[in-house]
N, C-alpha and C positions, 0 to 999 in steps of 0.2 A: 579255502581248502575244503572246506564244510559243502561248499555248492558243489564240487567234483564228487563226492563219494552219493550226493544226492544222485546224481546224473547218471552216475555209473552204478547203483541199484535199481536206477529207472530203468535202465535200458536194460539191466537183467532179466528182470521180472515184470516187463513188457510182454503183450501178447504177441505184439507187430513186431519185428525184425528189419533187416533193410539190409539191400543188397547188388551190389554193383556187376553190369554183367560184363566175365570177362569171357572170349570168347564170339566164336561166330555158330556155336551148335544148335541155338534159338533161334536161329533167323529162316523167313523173316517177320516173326511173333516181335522177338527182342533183339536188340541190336547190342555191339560190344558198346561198351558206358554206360548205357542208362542205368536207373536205379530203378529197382522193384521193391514192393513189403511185400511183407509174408505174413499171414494169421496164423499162429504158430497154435492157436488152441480150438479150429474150426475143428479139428479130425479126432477131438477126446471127444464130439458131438454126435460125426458120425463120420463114415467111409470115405476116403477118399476117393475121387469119381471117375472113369475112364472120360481123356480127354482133357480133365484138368490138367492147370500147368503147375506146379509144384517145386518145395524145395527139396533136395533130397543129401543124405550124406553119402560120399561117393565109401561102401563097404570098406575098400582098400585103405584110403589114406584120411577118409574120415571129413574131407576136402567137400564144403557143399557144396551142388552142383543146380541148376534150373534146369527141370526136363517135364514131360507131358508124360501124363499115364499113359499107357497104350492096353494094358491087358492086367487083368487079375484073378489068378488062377490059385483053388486050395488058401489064402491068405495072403499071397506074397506079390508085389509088382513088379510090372514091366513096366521102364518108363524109356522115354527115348525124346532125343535131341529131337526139334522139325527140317535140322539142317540134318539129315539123316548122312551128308558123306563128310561131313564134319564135327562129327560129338560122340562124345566119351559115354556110354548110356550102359542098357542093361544085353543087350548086345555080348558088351567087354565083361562087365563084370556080374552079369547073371541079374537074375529077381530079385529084389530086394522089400526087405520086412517093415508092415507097417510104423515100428519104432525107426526103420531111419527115414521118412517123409519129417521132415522141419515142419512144415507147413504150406498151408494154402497161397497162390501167389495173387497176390489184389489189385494189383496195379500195372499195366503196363501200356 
């Protein structure tokens, strides 16, 4: 019991994240299944970068999303699917503020 609450603080208070892609909005970057990390502490360092791929919280439902920066204007981002006629991005629900970027994506 002792080794679960270890594991489940770990992964809390983890810098890396981990994350399943559901979805065809990444393609063809990421494909639906695979697994990505995330650096969840690169962007307290500095800026997140156009071009980078990113995790981000979708504003509306809070639902995290993998999408690519595309613009950044005044402070706020644009990010967007590279399946641009399939994904849910900034598009739908506008610019979005540096506190909802998860983190940097590391792996794919």
């Amino acid at each position: 019991m002792l080794k679960q609450y270890y594991k489940f603080f770990f992964l809390l208070l983890s810098p890396i994240s981990k994350y399943k892609i559901s979805g065809k909005s990444m393609e063809p970057t990421l494909k639906e299944g695979e697994t990505v990390l995330v650096n969840r502490l690169v962007y307290i360092i500095r800026e997140p970068k156009i071009k980078e791929v990113v995790a981000v919280r979708d504003p509306r439902d809070k639902k995290v999303l993998i999408k690519r920066v595309a613009r950044k204007e005044n402070g706020l981002y644009f990010v967007l699917g590279d399946n641009k006629e399939s994904s849910t991005d900034s598009r739908e629900f506008g610019m979005i503020k540096k506190k909802e970027i998860v983190g940097k994506v590391m792996s794919f």
